[in-house]
C-alpha positions as CSV (number, residue, x, y, z in Angstrom):
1,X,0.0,0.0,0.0
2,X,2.4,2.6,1.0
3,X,4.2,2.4,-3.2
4,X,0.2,2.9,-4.1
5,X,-1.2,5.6,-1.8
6,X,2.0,8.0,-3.1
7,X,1.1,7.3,-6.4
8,X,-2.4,7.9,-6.5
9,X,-3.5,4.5,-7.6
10,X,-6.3,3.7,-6.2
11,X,-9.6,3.6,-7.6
12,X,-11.6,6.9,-7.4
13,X,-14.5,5.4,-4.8
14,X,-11.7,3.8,-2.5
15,X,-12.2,4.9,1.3
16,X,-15.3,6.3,1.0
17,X,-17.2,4.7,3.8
18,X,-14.1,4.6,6.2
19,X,-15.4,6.1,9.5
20,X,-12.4,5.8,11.1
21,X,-8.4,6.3,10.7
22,X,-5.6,5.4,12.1
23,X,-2.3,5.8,11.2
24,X,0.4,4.6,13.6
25,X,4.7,4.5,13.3
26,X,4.9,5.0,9.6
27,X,7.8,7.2,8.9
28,X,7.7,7.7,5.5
29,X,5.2,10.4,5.3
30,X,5.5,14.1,5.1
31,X,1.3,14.6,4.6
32,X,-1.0,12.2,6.3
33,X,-3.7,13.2,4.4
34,X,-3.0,14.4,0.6
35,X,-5.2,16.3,-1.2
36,X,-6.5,13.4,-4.0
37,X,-7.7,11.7,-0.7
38,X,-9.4,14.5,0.4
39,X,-12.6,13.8,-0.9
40,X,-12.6,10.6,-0.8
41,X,-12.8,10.7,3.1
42,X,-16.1,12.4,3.1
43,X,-17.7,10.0,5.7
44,X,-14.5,9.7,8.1
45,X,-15.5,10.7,11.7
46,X,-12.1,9.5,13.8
47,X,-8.6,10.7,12.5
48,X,-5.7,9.4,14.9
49,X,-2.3,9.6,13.5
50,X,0.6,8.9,16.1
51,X,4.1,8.1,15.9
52,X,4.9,9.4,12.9
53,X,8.4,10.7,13.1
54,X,8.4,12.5,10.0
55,X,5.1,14.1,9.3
56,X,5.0,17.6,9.0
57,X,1.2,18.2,7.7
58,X,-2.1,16.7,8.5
59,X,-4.5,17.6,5.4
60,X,-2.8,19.0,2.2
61,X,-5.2,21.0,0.8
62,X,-3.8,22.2,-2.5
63,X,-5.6,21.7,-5.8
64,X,-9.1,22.2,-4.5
65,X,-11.7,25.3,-4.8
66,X,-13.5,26.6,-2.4
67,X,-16.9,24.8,-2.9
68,X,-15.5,21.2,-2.7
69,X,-13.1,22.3,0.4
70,X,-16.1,23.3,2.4
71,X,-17.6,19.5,1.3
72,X,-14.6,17.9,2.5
73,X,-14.2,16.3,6.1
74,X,-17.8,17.4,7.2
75,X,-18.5,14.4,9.6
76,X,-14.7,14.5,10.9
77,X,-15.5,15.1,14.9
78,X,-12.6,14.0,16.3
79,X,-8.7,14.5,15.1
80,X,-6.2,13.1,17.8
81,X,-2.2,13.8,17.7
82,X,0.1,12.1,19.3
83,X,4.2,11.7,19.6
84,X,4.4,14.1,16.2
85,X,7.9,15.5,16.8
86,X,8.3,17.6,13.0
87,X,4.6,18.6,12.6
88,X,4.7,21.8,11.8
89,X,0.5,22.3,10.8
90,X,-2.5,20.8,10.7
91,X,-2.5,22.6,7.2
92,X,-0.5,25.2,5.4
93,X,-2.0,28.8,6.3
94,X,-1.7,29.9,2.3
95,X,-4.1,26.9,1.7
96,X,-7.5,29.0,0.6
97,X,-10.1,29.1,2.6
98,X,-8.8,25.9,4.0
99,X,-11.6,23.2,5.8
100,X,-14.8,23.7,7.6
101,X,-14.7,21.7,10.3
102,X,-18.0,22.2,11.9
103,X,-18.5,19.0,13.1
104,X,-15.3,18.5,14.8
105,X,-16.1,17.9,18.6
106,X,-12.6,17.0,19.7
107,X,-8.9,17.7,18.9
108,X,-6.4,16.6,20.8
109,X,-2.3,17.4,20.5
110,X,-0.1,15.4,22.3
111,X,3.3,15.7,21.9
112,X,7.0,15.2,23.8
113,X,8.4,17.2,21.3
114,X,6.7,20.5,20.3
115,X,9.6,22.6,18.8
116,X,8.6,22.0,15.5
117,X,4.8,23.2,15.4
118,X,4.5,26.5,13.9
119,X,0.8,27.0,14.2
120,X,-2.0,24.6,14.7
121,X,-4.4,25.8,12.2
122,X,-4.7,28.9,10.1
123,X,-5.8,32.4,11.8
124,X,-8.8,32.5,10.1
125,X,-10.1,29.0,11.8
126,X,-12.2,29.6,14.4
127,X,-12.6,26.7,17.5
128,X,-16.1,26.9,19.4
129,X,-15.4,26.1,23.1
């Protein structure tokens, strides 16, 4: 899988009733979620991405417009991070208008290591408390 999911192979309905995703000690990966997988995970409600020694982004949003960004990711309600040491965003802040994540309930950073993180999300995301 890992050759495949960098080389966008799969076919275009792949992962789209996944609910949840985890995605534990691979190393590899700079983006845990690329943009041609973006909407593809319309229905996921869990993301939970820990150990990942090299990941620097969570969603890469380039490549998508603004009407099928804010269809993206609308059931996510929970996004946990744990033991990231080089993420640096959730996603770039240049990314335009980024994602509307109204649903999203929880997030949750954990990390030993935060030297790395330059900013969670965007300035122009706003968290309901």
């Amino acid at each position: 899988m890992r050759q495949k999911y960098g080389q966008e192979q799969f076919p275009v309905n792949s992962f789209c009733r996944l609910r949840v995703l985890n995605v534990c000690e691979y190393g590899d990966i700079l983006v845990v979620i690329p943009s041609f997988m973006l909407q593809r995970l319309h229905n996921l409600e869990k993301l939970n991405v820990k150990r990942c020694s090299s990941v620097k982004e969570i969603f890469q949003l380039e490549g998508h417009d603004e009407e099928n960004q804010a269809k993206m990711l609308g059931q996510l309600r929970e996004i946990w991070l744990r033991d990231l040491p080089g993420l640096t965003h959730l996603w770039k802040e240049n990314s335009k208008p980024g994602l509307d994540l109204q649903s999203l309930e929880s997030l949750e950073v954990w990390n030993g290591n935060v030297i790395s993180l330059i900013n969670l999300a965007p300035c122009s995301v706003s968290f309901q408390i």
